[in-house]
TIDRENVO-403533 format. One record per residue (C-alpha): residue number from 1; x, y, z; residue in three letters. Coordinates in nm, 4 decimals. Each point is the difference from the previous one (the first is absolute). Example, Ala and Ser with C-alpha at 12.3 -4.5 7.8 and 13.67 -1.06 7.14 Angstrom:
TIDRENVO-403533
+-----+----------+----------+----------+--------+
! num !     east !    north !       up ! residu !
+-----+----------+----------+----------+--------+
!   1 !   1.2300 !  -0.4500 !   0.7800 !    ALA !
!   2 !   0.1370 !   0.3440 !  -0.0660 !    SER !
+-----+----------+----------+----------+--------+
***
This chain:
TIDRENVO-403533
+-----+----------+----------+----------+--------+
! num !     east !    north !       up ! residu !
+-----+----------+----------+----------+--------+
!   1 !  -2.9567 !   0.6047 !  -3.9667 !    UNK !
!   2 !  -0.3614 !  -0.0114 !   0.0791 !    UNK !
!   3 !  -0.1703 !   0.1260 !   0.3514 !    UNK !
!   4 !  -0.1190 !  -0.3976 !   0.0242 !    UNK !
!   5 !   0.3708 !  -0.1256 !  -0.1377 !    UNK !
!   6 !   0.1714 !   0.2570 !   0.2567 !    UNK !
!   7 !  -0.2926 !  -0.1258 !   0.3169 !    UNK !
!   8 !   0.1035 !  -0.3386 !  -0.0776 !    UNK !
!   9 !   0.3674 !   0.0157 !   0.0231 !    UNK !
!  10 !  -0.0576 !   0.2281 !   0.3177 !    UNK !
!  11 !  -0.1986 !  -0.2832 !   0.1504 !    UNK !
!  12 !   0.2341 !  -0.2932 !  -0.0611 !    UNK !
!  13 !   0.2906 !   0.1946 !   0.0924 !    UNK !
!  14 !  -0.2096 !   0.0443 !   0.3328 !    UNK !
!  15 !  -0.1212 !  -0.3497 !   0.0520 !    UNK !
!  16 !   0.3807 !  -0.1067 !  -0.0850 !    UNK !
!  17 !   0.1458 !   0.2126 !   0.2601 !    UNK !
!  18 !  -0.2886 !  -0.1429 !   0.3143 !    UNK !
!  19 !   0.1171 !  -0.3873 !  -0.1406 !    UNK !
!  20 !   0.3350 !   0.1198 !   0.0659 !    UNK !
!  21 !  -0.0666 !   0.1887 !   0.3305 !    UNK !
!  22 !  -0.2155 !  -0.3071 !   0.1031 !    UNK !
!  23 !   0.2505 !  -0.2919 !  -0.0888 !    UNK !
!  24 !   0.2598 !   0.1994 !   0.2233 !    UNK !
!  25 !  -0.2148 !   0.0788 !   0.2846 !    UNK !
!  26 !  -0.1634 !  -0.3361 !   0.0522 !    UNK !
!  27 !   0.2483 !  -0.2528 !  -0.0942 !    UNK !
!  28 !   0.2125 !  -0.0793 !   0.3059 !    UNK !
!  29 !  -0.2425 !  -0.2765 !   0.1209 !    UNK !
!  30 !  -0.0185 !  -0.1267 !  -0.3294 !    UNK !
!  31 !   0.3660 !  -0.0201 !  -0.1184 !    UNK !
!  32 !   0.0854 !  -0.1323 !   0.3658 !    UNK !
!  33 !  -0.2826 !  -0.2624 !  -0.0641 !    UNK !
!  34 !   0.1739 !  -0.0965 !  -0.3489 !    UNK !
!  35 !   0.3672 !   0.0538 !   0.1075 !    UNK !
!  36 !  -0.0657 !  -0.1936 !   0.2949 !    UNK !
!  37 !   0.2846 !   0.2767 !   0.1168 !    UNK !
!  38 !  -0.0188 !   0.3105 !   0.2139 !    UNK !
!  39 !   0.2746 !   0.3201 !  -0.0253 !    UNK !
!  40 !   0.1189 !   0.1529 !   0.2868 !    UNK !
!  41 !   0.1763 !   0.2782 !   0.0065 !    UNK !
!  42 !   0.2742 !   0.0551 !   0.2819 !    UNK !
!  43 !   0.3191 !   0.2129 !   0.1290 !    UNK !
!  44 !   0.2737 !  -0.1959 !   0.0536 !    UNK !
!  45 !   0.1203 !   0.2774 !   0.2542 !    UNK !
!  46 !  -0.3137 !   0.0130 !   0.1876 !    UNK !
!  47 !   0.0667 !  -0.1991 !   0.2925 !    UNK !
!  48 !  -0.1967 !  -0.1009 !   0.2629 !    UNK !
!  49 !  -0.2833 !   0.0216 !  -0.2658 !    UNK !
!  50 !   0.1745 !  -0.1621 !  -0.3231 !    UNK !
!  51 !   0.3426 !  -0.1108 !  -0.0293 !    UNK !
!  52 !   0.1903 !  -0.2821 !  -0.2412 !    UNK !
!  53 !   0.2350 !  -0.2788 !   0.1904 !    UNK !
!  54 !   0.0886 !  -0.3183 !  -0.1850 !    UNK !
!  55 !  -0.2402 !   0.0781 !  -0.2679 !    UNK !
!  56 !  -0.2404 !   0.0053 !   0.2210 !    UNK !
!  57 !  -0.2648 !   0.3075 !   0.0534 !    UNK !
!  58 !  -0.0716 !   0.0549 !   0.4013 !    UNK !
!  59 !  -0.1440 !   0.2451 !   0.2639 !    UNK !
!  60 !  -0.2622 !   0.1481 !   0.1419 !    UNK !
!  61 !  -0.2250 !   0.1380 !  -0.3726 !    UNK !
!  62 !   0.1570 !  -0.3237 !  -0.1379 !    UNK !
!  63 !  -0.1881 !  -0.2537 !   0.2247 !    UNK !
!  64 !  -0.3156 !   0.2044 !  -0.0110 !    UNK !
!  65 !  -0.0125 !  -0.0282 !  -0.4093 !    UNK !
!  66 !   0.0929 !  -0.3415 !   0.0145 !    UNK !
!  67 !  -0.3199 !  -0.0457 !   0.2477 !    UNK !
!  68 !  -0.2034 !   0.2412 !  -0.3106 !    UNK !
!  69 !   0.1121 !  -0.2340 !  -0.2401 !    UNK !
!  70 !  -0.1423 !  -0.2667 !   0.1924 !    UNK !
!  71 !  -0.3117 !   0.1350 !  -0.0093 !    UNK !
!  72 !  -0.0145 !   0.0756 !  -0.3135 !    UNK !
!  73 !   0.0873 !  -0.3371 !  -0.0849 !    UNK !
!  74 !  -0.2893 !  -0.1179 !   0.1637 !    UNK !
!  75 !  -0.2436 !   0.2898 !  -0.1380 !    UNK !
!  76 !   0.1072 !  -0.0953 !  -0.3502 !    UNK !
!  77 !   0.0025 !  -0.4503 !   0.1150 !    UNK !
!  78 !   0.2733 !  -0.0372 !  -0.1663 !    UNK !
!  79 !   0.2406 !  -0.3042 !   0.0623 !    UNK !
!  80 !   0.3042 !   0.2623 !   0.0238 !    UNK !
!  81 !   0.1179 !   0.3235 !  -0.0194 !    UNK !
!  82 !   0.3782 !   0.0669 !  -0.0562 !    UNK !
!  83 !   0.0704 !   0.3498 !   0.1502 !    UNK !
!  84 !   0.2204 !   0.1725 !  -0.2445 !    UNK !
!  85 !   0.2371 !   0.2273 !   0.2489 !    UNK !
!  86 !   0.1397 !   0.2793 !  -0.2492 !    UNK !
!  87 !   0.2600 !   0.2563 !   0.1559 !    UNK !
!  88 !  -0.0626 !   0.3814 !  -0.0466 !    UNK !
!  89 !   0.1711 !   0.3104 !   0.0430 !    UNK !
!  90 !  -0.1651 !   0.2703 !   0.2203 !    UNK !
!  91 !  -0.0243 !   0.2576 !  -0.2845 !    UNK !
!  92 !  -0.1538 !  -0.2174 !  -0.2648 !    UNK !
!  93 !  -0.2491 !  -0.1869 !   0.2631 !    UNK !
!  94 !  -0.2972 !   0.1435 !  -0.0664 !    UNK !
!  95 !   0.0119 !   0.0073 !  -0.4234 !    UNK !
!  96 !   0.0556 !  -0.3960 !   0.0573 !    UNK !
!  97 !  -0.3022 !  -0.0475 !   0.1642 !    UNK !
!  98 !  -0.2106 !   0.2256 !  -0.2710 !    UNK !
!  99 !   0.1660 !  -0.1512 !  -0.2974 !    UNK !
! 100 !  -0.0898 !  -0.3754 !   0.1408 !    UNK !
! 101 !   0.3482 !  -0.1010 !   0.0208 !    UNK !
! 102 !  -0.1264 !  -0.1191 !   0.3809 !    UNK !
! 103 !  -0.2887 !   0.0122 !   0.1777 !    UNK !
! 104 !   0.0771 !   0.0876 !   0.3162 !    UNK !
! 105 !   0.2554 !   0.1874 !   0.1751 !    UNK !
! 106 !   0.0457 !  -0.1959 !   0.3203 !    UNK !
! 107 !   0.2956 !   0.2142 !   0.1589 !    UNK !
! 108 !  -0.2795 !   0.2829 !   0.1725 !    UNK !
! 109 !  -0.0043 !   0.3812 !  -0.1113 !    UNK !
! 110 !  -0.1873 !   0.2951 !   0.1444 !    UNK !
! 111 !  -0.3591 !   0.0479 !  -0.1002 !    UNK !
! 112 !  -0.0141 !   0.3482 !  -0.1884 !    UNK !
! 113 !  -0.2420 !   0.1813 !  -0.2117 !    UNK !
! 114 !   0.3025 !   0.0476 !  -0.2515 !    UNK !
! 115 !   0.1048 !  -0.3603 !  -0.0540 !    UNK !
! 116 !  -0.3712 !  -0.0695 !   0.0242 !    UNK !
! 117 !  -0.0120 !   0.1844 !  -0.3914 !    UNK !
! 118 !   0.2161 !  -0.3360 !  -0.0907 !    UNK !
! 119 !  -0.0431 !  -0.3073 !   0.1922 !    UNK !
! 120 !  -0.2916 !  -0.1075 !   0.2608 !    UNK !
! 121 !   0.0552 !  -0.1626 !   0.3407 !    UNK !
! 122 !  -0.0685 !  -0.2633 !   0.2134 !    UNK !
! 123 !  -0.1629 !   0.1166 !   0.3802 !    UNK !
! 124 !   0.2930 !   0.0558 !   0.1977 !    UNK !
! 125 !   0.2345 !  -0.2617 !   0.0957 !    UNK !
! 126 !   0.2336 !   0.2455 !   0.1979 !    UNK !
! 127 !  -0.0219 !   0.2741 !   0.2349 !    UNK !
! 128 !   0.2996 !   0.2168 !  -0.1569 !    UNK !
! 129 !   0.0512 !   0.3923 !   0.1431 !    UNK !
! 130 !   0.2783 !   0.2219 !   0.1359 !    UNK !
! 131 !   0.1616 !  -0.1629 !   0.3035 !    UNK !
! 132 !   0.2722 !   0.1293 !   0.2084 !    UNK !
! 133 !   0.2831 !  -0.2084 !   0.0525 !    UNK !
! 134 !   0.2441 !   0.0018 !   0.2949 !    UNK !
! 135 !   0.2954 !  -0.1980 !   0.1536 !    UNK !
! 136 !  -0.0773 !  -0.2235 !   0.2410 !    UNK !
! 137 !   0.1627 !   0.2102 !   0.2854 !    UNK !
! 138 !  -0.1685 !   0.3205 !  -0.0659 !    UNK !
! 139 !  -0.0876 !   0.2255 !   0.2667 !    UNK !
! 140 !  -0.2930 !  -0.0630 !   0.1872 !    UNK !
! 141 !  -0.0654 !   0.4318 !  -0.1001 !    UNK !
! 142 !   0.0094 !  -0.0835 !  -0.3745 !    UNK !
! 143 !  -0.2192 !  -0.3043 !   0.0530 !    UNK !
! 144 !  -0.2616 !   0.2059 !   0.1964 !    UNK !
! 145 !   0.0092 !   0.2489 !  -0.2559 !    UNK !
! 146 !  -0.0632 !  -0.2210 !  -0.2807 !    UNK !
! 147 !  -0.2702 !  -0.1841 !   0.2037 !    UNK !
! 148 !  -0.3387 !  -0.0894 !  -0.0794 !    UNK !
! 149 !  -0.1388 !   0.1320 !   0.2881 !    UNK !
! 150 !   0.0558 !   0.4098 !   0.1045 !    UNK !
! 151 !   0.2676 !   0.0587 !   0.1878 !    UNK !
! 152 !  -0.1246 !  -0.0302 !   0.4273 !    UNK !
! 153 !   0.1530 !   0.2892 !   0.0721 !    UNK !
! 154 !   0.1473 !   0.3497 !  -0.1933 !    UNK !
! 155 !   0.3808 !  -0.0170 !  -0.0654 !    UNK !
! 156 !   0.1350 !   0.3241 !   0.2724 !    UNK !
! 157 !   0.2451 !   0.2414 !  -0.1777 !    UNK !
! 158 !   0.3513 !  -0.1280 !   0.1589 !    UNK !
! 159 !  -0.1172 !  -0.3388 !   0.0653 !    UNK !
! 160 !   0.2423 !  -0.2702 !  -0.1718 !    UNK !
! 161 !  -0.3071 !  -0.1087 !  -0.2224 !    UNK !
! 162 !   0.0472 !   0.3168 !  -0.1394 !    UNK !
! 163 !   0.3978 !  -0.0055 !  -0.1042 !    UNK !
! 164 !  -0.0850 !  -0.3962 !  -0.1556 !    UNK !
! 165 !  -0.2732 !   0.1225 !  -0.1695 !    UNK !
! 166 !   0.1443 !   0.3482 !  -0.2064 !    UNK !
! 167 !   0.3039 !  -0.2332 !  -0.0773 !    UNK !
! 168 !  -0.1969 !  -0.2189 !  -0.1788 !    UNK !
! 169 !   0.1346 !  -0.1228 !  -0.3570 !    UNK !
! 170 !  -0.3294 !  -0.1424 !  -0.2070 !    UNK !
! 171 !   0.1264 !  -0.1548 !  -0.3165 !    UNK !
! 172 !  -0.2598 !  -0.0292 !  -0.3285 !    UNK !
! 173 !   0.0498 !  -0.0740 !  -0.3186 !    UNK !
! 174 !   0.0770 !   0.3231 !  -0.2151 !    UNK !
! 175 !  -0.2865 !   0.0322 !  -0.2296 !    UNK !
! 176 !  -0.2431 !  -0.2375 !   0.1397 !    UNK !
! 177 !  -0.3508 !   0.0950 !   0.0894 !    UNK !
! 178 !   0.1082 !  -0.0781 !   0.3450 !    UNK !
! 179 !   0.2533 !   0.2838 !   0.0228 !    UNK !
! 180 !  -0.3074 !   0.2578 !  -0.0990 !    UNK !
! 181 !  -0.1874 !  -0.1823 !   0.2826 !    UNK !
! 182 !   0.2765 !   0.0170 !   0.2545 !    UNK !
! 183 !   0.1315 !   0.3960 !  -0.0920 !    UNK !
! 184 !  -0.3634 !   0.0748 !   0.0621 !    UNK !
! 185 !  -0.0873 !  -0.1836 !   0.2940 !    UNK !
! 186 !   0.3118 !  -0.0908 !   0.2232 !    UNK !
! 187 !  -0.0991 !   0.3059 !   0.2643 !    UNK !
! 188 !  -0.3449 !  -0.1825 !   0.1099 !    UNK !
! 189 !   0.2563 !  -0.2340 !   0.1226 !    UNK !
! 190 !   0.1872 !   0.2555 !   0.2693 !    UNK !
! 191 !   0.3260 !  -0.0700 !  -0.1763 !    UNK !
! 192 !   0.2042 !   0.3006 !  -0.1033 !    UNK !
! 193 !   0.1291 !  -0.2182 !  -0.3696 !    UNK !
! 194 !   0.2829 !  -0.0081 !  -0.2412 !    UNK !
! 195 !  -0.0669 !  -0.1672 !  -0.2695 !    UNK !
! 196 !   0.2507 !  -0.2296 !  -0.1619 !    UNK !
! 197 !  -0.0883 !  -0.0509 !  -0.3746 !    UNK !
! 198 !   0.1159 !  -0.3808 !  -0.1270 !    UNK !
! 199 !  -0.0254 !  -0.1343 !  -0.3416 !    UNK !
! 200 !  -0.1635 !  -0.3351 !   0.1146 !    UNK !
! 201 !  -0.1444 !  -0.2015 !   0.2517 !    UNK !
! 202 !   0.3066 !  -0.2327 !   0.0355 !    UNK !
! 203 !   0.2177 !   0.2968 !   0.0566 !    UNK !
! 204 !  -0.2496 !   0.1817 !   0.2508 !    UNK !
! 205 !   0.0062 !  -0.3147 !   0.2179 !    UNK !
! 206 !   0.3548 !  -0.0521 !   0.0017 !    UNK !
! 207 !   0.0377 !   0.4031 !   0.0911 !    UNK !
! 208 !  -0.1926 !  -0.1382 !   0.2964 !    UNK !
! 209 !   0.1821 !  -0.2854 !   0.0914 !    UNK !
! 210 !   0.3154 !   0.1816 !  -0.0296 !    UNK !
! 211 !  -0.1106 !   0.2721 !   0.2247 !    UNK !
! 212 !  -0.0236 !   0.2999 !  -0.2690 !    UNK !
! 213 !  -0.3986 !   0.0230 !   0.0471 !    UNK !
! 214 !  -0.2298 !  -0.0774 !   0.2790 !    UNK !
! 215 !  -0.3209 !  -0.0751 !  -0.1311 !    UNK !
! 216 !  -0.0459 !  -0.0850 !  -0.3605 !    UNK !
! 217 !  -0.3677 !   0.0521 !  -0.1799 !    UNK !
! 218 !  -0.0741 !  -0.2220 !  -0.2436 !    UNK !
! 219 !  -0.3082 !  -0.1982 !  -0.2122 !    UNK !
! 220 !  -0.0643 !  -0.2906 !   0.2290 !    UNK !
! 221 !   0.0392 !  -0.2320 !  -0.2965 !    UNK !
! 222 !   0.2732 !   0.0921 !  -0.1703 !    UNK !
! 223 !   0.1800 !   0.0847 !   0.3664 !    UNK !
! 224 !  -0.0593 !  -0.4154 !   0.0002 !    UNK !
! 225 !   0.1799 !  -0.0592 !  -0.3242 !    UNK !
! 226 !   0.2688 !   0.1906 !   0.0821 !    UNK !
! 227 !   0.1149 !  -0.1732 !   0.3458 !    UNK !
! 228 !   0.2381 !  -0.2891 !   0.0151 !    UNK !
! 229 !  -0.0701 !  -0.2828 !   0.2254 !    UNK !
! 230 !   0.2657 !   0.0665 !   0.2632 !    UNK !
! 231 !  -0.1644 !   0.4145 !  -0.0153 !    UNK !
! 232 !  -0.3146 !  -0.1455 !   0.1916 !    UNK !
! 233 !   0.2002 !  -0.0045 !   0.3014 !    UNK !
! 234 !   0.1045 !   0.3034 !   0.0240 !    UNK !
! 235 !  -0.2456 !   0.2393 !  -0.1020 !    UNK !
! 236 !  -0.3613 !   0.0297 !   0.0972 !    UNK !
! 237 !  -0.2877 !   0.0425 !  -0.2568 !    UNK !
! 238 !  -0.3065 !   0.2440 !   0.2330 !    UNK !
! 239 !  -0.3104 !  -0.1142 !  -0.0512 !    UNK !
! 240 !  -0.1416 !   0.3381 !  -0.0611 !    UNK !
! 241 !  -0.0972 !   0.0947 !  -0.3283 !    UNK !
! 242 !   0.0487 !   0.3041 !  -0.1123 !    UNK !
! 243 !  -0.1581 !  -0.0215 !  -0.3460 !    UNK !
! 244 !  -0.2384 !  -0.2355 !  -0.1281 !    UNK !
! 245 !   0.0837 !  -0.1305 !  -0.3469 !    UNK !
! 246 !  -0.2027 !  -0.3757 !  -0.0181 !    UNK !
! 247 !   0.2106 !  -0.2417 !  -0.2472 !    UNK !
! 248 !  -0.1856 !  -0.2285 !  -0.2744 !    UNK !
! 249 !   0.0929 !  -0.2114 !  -0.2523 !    UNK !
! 250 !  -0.0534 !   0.1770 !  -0.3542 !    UNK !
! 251 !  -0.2122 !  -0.1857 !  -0.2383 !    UNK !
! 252 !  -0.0966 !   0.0975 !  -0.3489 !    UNK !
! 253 !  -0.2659 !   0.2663 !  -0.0550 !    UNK !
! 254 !  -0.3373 !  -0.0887 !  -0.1411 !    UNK !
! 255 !   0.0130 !  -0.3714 !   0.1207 !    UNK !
! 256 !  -0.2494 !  -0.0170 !   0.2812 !    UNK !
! 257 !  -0.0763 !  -0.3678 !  -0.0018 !    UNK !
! 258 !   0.4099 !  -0.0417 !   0.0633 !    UNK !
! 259 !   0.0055 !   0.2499 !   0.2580 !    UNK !
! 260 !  -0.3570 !  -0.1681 !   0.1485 !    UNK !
! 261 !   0.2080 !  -0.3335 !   0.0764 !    UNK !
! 262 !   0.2978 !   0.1482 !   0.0897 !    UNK !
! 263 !  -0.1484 !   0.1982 !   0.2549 !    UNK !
! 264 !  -0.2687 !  -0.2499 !   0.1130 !    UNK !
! 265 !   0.3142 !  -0.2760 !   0.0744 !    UNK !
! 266 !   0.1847 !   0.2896 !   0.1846 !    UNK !
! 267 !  -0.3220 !   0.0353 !   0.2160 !    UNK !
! 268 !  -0.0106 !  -0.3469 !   0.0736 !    UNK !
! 269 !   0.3719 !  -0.0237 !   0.1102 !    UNK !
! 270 !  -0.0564 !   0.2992 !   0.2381 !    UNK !
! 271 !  -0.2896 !  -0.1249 !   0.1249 !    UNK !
! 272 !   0.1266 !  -0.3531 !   0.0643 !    UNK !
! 273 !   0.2553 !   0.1103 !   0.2051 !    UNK !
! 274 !   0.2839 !  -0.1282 !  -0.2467 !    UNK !
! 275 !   0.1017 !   0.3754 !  -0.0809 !    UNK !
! 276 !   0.1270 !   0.0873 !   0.3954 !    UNK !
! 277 !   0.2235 !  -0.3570 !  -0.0286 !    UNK !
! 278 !   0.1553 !   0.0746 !  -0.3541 !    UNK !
! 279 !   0.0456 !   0.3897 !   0.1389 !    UNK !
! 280 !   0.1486 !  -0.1206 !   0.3193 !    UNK !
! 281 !   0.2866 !  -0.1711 !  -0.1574 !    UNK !
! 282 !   0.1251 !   0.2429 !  -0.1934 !    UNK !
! 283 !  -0.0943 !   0.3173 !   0.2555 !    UNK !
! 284 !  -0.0416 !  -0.1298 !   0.3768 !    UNK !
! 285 !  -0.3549 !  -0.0211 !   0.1412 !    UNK !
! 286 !  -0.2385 !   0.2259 !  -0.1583 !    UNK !
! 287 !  -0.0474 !   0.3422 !   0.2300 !    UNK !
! 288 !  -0.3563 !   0.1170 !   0.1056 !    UNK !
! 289 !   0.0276 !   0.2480 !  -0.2966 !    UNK !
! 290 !   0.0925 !  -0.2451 !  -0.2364 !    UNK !
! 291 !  -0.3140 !  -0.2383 !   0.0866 !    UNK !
! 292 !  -0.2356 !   0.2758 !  -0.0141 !    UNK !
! 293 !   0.1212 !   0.1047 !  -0.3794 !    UNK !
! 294 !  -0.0441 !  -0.3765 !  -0.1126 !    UNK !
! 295 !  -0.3359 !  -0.0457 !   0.1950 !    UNK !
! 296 !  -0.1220 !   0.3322 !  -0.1689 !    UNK !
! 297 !   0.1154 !  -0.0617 !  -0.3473 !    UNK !
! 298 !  -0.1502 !  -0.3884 !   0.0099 !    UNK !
! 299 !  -0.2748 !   0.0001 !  -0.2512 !    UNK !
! 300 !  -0.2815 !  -0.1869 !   0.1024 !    UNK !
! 301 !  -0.0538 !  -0.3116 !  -0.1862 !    UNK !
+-----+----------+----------+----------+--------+
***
């Protein structure tokens, strides 16, 4: 083969694999505008942000992409847009999204460099971090502890504070990042810990309810998923974060005019005020904290 002969099959071999890189980055928008159809991805398990009842896909992350795919709708004028709800499990979530079997994953994951190598995302559409969990008639002592605030005054050697808080049971999920967090941090709290390994969030909080663990530290989003209805009432969710791990909604990589719409109807719902309503039914009224992460992550339109 000739220098020329071996330049040219170099080249086309090159311009091939850009078309190919090209028609996969850019062609959300363009199949949505053909299909007249929109994928989202969801977990069926991932209630109050996703969850299936009578074939129907609801919660918090499922209204908000159903408000996306309204705006996209409008961004594209179509007449319609049929949103395509396709059910995913956690471990295979993120190859979906890069392989274009959907578009979107609506049921929100942490933002991390690691998962940025596969997917993009969305600004934030949930303030998700370590949480600490307690029953509803926990001792005042544990809840000053776990305050916000400092504590008023020191905790005196021989005071009762002391005897509730070296008792104290804190129950994590064996394995998690959380754990690390809580082995390494639980004495800036004043409380004397054992820690009570569990293999899941459904167990930790029922170790709680049941008495066998005081305070249980969890993600704030999957500590959500994990609680039944009738578990609302009888434990309390702080609302001091310990860690800060903003959720998103993971798009494909390399599509920045999807991303652009997706984001700017996100902004628009926060900034309309529709975001606090659709929040407050699924979470209670939204805290000071809770404002302040939506008002900083609004893009300005």
């Amino acid at each position: 083969m000739s220098i020329n002969t071996s330049c040219r099959a170099i080249a086309a071999v090159a311009i091939a694999s850009l078309a190919a890189a090209s028609a996969a980055s850019a062609g959300t928008l363009d199949r949505v505008r053909e299909s007249g159809h929109i994928k989202f991805g969801y977990f069926a398990d991932g209630k109050p942000f996703t969850s299936e009842s009578g074939g129907t896909v609801e919660g918090f992350a499922a209204t908000v992409c159903q408000r996306v795919a309204d705006h996209v709708k409008g961004e594209l004028g179509l007449s319609s847009l049929t949103v395509d709800w396709v059910p995913l499990e956690h471990d295979a979530a993120l190859d979906a999204v890069g392989s274009g079997s959907v578009d979107a994953i609506c049921t929100p994951t942490a933002v991390t460099i690691g998962r940025r190598k596969q997917v993009s995302y969305s600004i934030p559409v949930f303030p998700g971090g370590a949480r600490a969990v307690l029953r509803s008639d926990a001792s005042t002592a544990l809840r000053s502890a776990l305050a916000e605030a400092e504590p008023p005054k020191p905790v005196w050697r021989g005071s009762p504070a002391v005897k509730t808080l070296k008792s104290t049971r804190v129950a994590v999920v064996s394995g998690s990042a959380t754990q690390d967090w809580a082995i390494g941090r639980i004495g800036v709290f004043q409380i004397d810990a054992q820690i009570v390994p569990v293999p899941d969030y459904k167990t930790g909080l029922q170790q709680l309810i049941d008495g066998k663990a005081d305070v249980f530290f969890g993600e704030r989003a999957a500590t959500l998923s994990a609680m039944d209805p009738s578990a609302f009432k009888s434990l309390t969710i702080l609302d001091r974060i310990f860690t800060h791990e903003p959720q998103g909604l993971a798009l494909p990589r390399n599509d920045d005019d999807f991303r652009l719409v997706v984001d700017r109807a996100l902004s628009v719902l926060y900034a309309g005020g529709e975001l606090a309503r659709i929040y407050q039914k699924s979470f209670g009224p939204q805290s000071p904290a809770v404002k302040a992460f939506f008002d900083w992550n609004t893009l300005p339109l």
